[in-house]
DSSP file (Angstrom, degrees, kcal/mol; ACC not computed):
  #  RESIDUE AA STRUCTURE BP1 BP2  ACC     N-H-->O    O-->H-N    N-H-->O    O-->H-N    TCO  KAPPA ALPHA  PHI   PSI    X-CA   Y-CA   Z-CA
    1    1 A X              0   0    0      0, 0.0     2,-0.1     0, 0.0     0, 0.0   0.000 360.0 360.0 360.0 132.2  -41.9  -47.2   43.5
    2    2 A X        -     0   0    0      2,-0.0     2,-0.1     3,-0.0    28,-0.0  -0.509 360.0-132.3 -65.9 143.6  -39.4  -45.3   45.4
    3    3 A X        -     0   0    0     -2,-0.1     3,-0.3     1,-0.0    -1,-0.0  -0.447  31.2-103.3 -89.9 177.4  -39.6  -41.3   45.0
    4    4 A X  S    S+     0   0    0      1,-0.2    -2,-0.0    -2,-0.1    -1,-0.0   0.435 116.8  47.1-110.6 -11.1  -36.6  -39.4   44.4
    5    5 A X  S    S+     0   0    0      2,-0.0    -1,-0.2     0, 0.0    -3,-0.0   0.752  74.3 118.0-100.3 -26.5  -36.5  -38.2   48.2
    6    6 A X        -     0   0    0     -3,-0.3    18,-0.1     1,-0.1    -4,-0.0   0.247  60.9-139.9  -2.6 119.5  -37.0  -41.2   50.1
    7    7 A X        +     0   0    0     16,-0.1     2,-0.2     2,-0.1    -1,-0.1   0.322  68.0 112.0 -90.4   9.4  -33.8  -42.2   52.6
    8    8 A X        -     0   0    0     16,-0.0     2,-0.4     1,-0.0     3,-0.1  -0.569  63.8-129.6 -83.4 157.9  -34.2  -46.1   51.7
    9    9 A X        -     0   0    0     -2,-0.2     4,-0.1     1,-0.1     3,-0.1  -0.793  20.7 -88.3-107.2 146.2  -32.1  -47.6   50.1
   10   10 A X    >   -     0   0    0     -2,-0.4     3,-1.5    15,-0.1    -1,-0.1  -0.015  62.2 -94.2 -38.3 137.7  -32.0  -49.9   46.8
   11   11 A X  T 3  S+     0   0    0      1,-0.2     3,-0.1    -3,-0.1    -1,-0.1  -0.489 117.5  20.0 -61.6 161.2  -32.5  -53.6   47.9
   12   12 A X  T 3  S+     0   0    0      1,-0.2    -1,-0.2    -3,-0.1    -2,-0.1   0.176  94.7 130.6  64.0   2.5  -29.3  -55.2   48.3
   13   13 A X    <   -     0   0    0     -3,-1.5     2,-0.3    -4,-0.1    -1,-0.2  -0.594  42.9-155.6 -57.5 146.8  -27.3  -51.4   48.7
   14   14 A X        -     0   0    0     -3,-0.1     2,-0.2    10,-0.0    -4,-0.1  -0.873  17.9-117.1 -98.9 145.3  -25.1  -51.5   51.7
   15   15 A X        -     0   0    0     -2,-0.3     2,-0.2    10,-0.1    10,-0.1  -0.738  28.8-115.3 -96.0-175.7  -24.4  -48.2   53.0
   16   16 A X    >   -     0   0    0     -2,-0.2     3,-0.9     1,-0.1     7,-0.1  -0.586  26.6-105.6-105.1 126.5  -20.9  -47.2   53.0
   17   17 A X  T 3  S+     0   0    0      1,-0.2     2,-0.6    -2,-0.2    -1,-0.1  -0.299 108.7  29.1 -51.2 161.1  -18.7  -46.5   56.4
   18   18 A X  T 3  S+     0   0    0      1,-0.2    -1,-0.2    -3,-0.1    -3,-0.0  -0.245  98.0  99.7 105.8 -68.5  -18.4  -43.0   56.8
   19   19 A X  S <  S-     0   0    0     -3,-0.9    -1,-0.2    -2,-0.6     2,-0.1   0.019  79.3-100.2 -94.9 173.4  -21.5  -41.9   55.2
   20   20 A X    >   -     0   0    0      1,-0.1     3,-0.7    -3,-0.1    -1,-0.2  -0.494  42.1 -88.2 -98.5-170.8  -24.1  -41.0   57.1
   21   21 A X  T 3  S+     0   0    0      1,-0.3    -1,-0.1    -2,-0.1     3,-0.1  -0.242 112.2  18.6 -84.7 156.7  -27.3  -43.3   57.9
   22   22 A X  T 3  S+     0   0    0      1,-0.2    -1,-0.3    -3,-0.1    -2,-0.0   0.009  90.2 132.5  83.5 -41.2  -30.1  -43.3   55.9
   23   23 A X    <   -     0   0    0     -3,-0.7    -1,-0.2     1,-0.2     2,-0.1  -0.023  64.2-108.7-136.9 126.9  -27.8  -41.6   52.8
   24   24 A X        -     0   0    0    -18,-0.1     2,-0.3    -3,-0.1    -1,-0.2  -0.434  37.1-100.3 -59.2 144.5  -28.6  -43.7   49.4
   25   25 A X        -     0   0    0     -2,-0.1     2,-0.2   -10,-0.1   -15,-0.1  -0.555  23.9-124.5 -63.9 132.8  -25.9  -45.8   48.3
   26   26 A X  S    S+     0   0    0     -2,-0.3     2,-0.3   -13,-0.0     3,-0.0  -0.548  78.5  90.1 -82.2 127.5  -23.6  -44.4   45.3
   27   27 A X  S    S-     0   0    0     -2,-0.2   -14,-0.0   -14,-0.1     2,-0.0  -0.914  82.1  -7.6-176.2-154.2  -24.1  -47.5   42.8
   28   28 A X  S    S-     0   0    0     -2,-0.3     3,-0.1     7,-0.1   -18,-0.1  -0.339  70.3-116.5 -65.0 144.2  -26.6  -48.4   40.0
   29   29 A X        -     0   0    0      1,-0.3     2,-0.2     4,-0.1     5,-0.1   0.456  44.7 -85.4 -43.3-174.1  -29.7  -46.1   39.5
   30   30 A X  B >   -A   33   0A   0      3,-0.6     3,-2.1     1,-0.1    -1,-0.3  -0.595  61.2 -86.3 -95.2 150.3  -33.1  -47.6   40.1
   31   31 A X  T 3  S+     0   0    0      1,-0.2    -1,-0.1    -2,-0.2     3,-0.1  -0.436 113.5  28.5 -71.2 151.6  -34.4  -49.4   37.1
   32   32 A X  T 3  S+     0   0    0      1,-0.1     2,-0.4    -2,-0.1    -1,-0.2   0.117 105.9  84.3 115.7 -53.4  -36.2  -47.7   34.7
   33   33 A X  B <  S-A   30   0A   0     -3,-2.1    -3,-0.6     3,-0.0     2,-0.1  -0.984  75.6-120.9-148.1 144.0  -34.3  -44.2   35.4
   34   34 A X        -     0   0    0     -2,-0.4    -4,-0.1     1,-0.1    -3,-0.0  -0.319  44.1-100.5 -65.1 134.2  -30.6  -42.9   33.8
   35   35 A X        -     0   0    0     -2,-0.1     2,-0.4     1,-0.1     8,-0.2  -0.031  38.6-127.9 -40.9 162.6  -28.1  -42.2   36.6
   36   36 A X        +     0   0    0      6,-0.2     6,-0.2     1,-0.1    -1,-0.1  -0.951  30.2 177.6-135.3 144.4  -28.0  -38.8   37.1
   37   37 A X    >   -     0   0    0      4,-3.2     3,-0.6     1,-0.4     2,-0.3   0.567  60.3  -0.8-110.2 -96.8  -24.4  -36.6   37.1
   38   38 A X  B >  S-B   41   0B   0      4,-0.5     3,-2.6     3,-0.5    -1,-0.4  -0.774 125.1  -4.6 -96.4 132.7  -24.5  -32.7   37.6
   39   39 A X  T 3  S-     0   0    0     -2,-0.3    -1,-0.2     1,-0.3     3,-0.1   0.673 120.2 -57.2  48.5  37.1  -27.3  -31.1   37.9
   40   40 A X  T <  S+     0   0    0     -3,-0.6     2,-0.3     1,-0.2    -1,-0.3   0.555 111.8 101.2  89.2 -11.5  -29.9  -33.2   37.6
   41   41 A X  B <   -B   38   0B   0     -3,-2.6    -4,-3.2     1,-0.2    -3,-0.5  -0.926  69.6-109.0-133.8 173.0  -28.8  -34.3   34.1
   42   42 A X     >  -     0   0    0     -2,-0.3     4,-0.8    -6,-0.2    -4,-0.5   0.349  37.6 -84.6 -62.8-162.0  -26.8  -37.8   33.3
   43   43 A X  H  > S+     0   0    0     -8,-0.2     4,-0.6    -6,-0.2     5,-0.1   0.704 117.0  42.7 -89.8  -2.0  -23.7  -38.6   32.4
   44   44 A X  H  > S+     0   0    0      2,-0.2     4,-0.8     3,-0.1    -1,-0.1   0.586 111.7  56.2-104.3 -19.6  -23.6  -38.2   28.5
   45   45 A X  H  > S+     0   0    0      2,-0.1     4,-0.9     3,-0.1     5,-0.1   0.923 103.0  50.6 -75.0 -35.5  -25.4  -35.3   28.6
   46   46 A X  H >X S+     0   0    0     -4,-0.8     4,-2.9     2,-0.2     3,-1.4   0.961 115.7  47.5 -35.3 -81.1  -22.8  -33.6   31.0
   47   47 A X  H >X S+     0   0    0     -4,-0.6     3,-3.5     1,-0.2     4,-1.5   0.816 110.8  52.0 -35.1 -71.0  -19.9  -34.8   28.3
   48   48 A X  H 3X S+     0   0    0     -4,-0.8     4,-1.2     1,-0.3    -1,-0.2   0.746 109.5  42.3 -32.2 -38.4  -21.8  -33.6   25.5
   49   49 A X  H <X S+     0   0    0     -3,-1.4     4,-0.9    -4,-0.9    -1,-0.3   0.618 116.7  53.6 -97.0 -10.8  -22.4  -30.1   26.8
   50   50 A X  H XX S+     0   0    0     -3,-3.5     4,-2.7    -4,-2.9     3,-1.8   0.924 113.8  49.0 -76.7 -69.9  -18.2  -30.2   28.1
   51   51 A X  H 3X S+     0   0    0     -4,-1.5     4,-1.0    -5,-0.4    -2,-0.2   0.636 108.1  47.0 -47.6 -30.9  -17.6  -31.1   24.6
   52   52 A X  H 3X S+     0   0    0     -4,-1.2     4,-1.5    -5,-0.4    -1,-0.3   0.741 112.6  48.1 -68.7 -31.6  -19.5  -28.7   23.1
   53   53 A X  H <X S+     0   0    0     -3,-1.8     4,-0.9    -4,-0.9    -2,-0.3   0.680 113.1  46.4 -82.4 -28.6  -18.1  -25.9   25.2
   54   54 A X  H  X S+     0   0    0     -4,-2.7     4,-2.3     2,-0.2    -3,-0.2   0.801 109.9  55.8 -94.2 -13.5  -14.3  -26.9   24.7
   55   55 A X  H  X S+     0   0    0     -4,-1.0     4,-2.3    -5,-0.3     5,-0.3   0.940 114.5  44.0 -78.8 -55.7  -15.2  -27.3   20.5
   56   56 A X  H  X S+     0   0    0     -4,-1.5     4,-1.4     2,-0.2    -2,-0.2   0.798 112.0  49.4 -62.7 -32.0  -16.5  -23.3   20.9
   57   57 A X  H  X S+     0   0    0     -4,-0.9     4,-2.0     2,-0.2     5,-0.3   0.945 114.6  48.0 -81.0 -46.0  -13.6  -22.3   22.9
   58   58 A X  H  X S+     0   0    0     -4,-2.3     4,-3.8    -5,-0.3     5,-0.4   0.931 115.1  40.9 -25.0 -60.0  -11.5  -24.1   20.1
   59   59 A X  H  < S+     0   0    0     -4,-2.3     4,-0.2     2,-0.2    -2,-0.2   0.627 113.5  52.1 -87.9 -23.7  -13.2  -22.5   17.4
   60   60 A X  H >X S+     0   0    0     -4,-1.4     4,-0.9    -5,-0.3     3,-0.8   0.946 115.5  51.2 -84.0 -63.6  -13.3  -18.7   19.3
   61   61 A X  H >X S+     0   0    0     -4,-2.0     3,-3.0     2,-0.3     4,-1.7   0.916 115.3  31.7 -41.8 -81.3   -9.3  -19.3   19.8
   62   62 A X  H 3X S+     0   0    0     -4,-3.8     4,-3.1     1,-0.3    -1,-0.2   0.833 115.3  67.2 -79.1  -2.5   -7.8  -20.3   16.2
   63   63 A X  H <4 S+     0   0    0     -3,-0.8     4,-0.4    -5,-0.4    -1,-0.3   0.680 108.0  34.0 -67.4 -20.3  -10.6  -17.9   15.0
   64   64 A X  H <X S+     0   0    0     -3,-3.0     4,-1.0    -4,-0.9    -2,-0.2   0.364 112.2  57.1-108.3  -9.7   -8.9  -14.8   16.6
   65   65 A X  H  X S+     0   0    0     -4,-1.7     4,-2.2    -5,-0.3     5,-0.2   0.843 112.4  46.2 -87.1 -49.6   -5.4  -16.2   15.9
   66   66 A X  H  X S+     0   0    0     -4,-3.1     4,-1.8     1,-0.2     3,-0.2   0.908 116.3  48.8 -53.9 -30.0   -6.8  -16.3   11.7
   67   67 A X  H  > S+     0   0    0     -4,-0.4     4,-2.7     1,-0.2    -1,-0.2   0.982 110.0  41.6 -90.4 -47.2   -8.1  -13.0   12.1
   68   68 A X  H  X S+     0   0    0     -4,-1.0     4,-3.1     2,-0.2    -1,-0.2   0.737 111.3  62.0 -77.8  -7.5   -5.3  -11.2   13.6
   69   69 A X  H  X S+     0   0    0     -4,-2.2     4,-2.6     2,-0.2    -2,-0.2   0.960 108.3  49.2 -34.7 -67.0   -2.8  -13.4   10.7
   70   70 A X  H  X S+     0   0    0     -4,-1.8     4,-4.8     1,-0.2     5,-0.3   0.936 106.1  51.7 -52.6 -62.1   -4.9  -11.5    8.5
   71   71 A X  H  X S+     0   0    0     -4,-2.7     4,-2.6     2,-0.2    -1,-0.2   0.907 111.9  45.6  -6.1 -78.4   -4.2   -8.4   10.3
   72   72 A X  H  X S+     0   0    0     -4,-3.1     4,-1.2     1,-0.3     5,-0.3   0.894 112.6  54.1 -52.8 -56.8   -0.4   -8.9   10.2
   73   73 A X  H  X S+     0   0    0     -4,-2.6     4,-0.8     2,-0.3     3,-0.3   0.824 107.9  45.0 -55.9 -49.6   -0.7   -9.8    6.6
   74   74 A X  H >X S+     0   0    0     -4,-4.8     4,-1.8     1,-0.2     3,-1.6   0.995 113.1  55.4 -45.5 -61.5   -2.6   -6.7    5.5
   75   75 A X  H 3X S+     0   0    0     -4,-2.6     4,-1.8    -5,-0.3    -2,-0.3   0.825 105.4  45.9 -48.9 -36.5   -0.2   -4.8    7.5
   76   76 A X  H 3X S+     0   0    0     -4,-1.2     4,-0.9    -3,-0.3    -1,-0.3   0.438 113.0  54.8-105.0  -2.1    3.1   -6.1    5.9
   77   77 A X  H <X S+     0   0    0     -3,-1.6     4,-1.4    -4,-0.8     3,-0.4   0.970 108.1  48.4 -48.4 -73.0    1.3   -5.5    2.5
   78   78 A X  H  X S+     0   0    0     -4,-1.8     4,-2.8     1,-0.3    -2,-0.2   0.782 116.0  42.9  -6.7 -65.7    0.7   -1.9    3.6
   79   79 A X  H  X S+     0   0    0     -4,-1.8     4,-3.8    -5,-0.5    -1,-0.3   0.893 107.5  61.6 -80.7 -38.4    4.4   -1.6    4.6
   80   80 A X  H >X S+     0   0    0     -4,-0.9     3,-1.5    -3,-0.4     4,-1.4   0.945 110.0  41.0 -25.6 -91.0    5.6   -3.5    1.4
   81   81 A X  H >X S+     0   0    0     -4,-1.4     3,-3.8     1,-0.3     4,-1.3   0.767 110.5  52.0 -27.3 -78.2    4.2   -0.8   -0.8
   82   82 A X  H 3X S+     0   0    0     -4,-2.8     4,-1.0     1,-0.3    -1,-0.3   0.750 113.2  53.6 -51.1 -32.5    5.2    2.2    1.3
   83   83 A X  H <X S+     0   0    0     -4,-3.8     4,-0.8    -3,-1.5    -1,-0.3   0.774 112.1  38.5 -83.6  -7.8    8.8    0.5    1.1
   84   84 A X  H <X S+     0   0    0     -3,-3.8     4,-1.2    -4,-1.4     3,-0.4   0.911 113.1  59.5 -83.7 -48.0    9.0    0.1   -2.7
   85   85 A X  H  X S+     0   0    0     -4,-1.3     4,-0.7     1,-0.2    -2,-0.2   0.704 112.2  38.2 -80.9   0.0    7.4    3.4   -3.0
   86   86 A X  H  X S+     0   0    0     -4,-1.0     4,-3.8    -5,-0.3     5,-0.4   0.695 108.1  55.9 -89.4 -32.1   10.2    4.9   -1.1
   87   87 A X  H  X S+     0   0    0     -4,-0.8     4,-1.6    -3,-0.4    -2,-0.2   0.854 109.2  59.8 -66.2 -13.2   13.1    2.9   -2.5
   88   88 A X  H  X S+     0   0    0     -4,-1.2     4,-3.2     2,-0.2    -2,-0.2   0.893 107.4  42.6 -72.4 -59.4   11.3    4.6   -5.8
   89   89 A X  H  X S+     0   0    0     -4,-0.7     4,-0.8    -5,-0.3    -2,-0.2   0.814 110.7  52.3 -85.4 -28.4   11.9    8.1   -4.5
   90   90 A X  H >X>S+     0   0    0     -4,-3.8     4,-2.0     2,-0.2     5,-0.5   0.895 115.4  45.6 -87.0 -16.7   15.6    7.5   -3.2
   91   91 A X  H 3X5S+     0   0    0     -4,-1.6     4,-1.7    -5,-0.4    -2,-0.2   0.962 111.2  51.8 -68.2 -44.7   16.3    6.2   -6.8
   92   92 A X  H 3<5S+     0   0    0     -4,-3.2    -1,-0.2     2,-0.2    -2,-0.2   0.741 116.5  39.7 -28.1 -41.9   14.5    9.1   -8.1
   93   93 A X  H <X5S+     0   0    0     -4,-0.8     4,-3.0    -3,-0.5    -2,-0.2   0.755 107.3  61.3 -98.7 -61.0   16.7   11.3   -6.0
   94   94 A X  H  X5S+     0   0    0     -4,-2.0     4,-2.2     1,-0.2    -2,-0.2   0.799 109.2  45.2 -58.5 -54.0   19.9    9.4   -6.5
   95   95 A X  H  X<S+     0   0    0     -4,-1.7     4,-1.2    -5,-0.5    -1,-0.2   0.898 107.3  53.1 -89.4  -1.2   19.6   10.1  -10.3
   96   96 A X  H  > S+     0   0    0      2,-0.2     4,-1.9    -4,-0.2    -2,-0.2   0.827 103.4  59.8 -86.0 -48.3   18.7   13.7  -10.1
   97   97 A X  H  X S+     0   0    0     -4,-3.0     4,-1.6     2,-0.2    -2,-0.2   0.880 104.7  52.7 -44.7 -46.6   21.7   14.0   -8.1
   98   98 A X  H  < S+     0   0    0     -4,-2.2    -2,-0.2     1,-0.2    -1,-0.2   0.897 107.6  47.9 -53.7 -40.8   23.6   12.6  -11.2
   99   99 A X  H >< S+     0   0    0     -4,-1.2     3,-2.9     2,-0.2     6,-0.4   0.938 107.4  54.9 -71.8 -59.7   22.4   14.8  -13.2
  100  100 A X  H 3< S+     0   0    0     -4,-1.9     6,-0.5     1,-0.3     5,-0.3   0.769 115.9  46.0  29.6-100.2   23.3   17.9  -10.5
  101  101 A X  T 3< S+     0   0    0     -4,-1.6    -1,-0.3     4,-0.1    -2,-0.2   0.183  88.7 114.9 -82.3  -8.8   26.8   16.6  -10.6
  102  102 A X    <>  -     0   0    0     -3,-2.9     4,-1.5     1,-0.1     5,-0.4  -0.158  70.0-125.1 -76.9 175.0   27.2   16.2  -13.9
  103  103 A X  H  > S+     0   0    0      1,-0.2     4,-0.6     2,-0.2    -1,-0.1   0.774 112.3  47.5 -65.6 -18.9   29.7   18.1  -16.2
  104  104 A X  H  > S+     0   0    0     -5,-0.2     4,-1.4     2,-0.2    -1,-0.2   0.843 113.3  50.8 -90.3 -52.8   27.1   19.3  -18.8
  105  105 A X  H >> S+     0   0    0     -6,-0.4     3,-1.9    -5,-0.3     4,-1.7   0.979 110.2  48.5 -56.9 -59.0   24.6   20.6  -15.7
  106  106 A X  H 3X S+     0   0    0     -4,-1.5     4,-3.4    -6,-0.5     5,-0.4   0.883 109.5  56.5 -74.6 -39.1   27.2   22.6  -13.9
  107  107 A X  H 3X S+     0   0    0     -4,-0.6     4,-0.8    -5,-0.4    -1,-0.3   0.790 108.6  39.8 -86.3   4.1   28.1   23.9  -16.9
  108  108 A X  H <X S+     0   0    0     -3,-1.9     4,-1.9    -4,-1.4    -2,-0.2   0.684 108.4  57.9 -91.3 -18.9   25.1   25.3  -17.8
  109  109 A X  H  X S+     0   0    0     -4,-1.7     4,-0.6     1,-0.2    -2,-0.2   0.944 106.3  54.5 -70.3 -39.3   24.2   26.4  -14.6
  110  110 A X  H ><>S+     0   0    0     -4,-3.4     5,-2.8     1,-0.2     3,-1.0   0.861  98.0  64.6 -61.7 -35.3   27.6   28.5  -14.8
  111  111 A X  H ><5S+     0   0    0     -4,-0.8     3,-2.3    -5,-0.4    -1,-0.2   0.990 100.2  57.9 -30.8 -64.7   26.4   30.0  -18.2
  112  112 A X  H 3<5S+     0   0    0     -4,-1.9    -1,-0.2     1,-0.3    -2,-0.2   0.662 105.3  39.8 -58.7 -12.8   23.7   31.6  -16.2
  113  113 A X  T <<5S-     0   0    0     -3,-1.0    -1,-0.3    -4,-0.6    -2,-0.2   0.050 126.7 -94.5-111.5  25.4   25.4   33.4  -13.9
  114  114 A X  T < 5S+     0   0    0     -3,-2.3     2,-0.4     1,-0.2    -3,-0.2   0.706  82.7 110.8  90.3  -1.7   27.9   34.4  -16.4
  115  115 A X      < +     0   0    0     -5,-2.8    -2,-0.2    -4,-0.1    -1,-0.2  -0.890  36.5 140.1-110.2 160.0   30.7   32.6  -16.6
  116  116 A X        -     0   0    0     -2,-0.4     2,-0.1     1,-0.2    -8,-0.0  -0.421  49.5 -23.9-143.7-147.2   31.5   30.4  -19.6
  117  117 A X    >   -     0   0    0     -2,-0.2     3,-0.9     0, 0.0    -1,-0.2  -0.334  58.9-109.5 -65.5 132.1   33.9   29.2  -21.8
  118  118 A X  T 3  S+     0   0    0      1,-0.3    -2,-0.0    -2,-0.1     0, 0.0   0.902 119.5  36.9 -75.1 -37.3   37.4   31.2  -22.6
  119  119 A X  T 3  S+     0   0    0      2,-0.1     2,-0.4     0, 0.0    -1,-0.3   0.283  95.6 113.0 -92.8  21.0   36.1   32.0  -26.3
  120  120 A X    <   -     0   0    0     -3,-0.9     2,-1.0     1,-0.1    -4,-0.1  -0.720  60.9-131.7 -87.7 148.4   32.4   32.6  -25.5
  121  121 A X        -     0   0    0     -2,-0.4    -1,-0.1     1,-0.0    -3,-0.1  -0.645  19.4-125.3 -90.4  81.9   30.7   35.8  -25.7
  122  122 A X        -     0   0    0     -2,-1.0     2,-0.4    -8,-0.1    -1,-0.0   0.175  33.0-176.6 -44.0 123.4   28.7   36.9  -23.1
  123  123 A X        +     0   0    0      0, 0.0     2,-0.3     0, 0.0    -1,-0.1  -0.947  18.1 127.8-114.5 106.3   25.0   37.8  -24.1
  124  124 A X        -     0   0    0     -2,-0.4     0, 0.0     1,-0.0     0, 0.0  -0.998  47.5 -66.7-157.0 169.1   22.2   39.1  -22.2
  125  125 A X        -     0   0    0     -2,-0.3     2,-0.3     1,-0.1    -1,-0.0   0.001  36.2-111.3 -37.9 151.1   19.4   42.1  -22.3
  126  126 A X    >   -     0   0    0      4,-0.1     3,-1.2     1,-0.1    -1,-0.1  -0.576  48.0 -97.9 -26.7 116.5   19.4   45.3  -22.1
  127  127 A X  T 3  S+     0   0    0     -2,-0.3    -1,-0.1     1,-0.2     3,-0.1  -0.539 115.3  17.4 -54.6 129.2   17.6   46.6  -18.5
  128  128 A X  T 3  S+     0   0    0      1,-0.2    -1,-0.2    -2,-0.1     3,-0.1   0.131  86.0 131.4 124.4 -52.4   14.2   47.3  -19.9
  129  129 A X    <   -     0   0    0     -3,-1.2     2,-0.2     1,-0.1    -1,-0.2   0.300  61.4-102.6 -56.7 176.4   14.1   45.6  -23.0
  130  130 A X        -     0   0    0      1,-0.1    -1,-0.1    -3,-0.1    -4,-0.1  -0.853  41.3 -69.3-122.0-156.8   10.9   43.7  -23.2
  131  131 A X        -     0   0    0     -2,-0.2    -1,-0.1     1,-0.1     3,-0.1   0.182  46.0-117.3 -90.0 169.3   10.1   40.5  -22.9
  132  132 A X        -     0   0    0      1,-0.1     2,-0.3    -3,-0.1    -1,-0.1  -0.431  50.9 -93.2 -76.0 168.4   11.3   37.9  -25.5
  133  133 A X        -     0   0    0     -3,-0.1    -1,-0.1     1,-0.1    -3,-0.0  -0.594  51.7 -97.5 -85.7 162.5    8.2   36.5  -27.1
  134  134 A X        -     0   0    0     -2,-0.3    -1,-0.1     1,-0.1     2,-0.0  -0.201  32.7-125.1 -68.6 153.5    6.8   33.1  -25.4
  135  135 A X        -     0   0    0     -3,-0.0     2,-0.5     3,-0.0    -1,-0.1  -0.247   8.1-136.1 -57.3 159.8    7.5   29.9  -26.5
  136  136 A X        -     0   0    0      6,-0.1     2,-0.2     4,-0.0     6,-0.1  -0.987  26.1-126.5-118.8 166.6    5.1   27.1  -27.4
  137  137 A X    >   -     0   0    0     -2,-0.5     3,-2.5     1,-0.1     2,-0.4  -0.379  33.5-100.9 -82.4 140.9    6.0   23.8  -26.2
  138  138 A X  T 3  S+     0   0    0      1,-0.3     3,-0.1    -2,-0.2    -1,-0.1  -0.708 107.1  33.3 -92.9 146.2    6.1   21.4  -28.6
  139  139 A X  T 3  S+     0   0    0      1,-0.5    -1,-0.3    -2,-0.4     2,-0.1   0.266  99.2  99.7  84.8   4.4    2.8   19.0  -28.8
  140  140 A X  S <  S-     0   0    0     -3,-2.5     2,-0.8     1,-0.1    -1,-0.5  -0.699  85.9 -95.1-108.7-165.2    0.4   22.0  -27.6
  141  141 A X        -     0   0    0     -2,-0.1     3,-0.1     1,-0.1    -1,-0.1  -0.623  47.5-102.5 -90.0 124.7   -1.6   24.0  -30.0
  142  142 A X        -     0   0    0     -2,-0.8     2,-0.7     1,-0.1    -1,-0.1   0.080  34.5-104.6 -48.9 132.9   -0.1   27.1  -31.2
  143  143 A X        -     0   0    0      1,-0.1    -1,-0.1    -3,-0.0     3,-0.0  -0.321  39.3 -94.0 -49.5  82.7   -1.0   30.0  -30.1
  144  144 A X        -     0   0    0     -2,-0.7    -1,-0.1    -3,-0.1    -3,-0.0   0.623  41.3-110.0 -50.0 166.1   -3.0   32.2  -31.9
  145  145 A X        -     0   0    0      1,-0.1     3,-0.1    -3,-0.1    -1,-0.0  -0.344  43.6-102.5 -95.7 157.0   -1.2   34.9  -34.2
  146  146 A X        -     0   0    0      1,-0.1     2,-0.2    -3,-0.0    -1,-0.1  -0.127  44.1 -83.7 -47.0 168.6   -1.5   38.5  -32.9
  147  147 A X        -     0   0    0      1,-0.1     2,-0.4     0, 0.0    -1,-0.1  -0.571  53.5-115.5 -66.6 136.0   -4.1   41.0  -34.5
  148  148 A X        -     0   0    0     -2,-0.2     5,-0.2     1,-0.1    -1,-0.1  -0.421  36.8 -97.1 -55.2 118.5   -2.4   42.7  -37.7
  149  149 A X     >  -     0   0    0     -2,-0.4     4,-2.5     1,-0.1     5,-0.2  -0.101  31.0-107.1 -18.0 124.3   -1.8   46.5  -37.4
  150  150 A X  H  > S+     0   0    0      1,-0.2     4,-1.4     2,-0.2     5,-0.4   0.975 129.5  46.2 -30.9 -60.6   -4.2   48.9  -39.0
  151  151 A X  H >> S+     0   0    0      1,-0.3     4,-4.5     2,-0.2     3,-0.8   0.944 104.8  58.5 -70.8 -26.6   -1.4   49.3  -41.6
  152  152 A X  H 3> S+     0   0    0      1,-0.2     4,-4.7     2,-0.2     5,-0.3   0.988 113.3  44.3 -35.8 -70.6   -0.9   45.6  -41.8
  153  153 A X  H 3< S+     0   0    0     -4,-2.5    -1,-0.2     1,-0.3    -2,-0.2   0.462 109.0  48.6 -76.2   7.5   -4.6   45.8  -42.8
  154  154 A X  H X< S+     0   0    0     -4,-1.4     3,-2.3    -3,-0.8     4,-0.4   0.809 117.7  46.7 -89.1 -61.7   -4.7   48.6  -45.2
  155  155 A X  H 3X>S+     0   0    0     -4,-4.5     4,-2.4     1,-0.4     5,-0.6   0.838 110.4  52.1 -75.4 -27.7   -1.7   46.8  -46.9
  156  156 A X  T 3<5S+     0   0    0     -4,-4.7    -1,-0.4    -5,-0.4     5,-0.3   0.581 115.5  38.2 -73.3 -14.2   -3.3   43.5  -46.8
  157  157 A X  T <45S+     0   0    0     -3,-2.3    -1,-0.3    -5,-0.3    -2,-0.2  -0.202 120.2  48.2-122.5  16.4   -6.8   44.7  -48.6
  158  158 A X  T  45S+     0   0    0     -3,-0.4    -2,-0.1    -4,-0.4    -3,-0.1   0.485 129.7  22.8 -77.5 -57.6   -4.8   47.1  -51.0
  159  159 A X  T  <5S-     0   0    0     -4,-2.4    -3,-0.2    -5,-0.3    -2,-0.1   0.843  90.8-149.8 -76.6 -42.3   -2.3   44.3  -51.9
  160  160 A X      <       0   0    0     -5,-0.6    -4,-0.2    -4,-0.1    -3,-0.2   0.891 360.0 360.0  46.4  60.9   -4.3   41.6  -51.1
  161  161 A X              0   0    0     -5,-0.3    -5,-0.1    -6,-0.3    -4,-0.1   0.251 360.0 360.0-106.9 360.0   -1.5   39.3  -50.1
């Protein structure tokens, strides 16, 4: 049995012009043992490990194109919102402005600084006076009543009312 280092050649190999003497002849293997391709390993293991490496490069590639899809897609959620919540605020804006501009607004605003209406009577404090008493807003709970006067409370435990 030939060893793997041997310069004979398979019976009936020819060598090749060209090549040099002694150099095996490229044809079938010795019986017995698989032809050998790169590095010592055959030819279906070679494919196999190509194939496996172009399936990974596959799979790293449309794996970074889905993830950055996702990206974009989050992002143009993101940017949805922010643009309904702005078209929100110029409609907001847009009607406040109506209101501004309306006939009813302006004339109340004019009240306040004093001008009105040819029969109205202009009304306002005294400098000094005090203050009006507060409102309550309607829905809260009212506020509770002030303390009664000493004479309130003589008159109220004389009278008993």
């Amino acid at each position: 049995m030939p060893d793997a280092f041997s310069t004979s050649t398979a019976p009936g190999a020819q060598d090749r012009p060209g090549s040099p003497a002694g150099a095996p002849a490229a044809g079938p293997a010795a019986p017995g043992q698989p032809p050998l391709g790169v590095a010592g390993l055959d030819r279906r293991s070679v494919a196999l490990v190509a194939a496996a490496l172009v399936t990974a490069w596959l799979v790293l590639v449309f794996g970074r194109a889905i993830s950055q899809s996702n990206a974009v897609g989050a992002e143009a959620a993101t940017l949805r919102a922010q643009d309904a919540a702005l078209a929100q605020q110029v409609a907001d804006r847009e009607s406040e402005l109506a209101v501004i501009q309306s006939p009813a607004f302006l004339a109340l605003e004019a009240r306040a600084y004093g001008y009105g209406g040819p029969r109205e009577q202009v009304f306002a404090l005294q400098p000094g006076a005090p203050p009006p008493p507060s409102i309550t807003p309607l829905g809260d709970a009212p506020s509770p009543p002030p303390p009664p006067s000493p004479l309130d409370a003589w008159l109220r435990l004389l009278l008993g009312h």
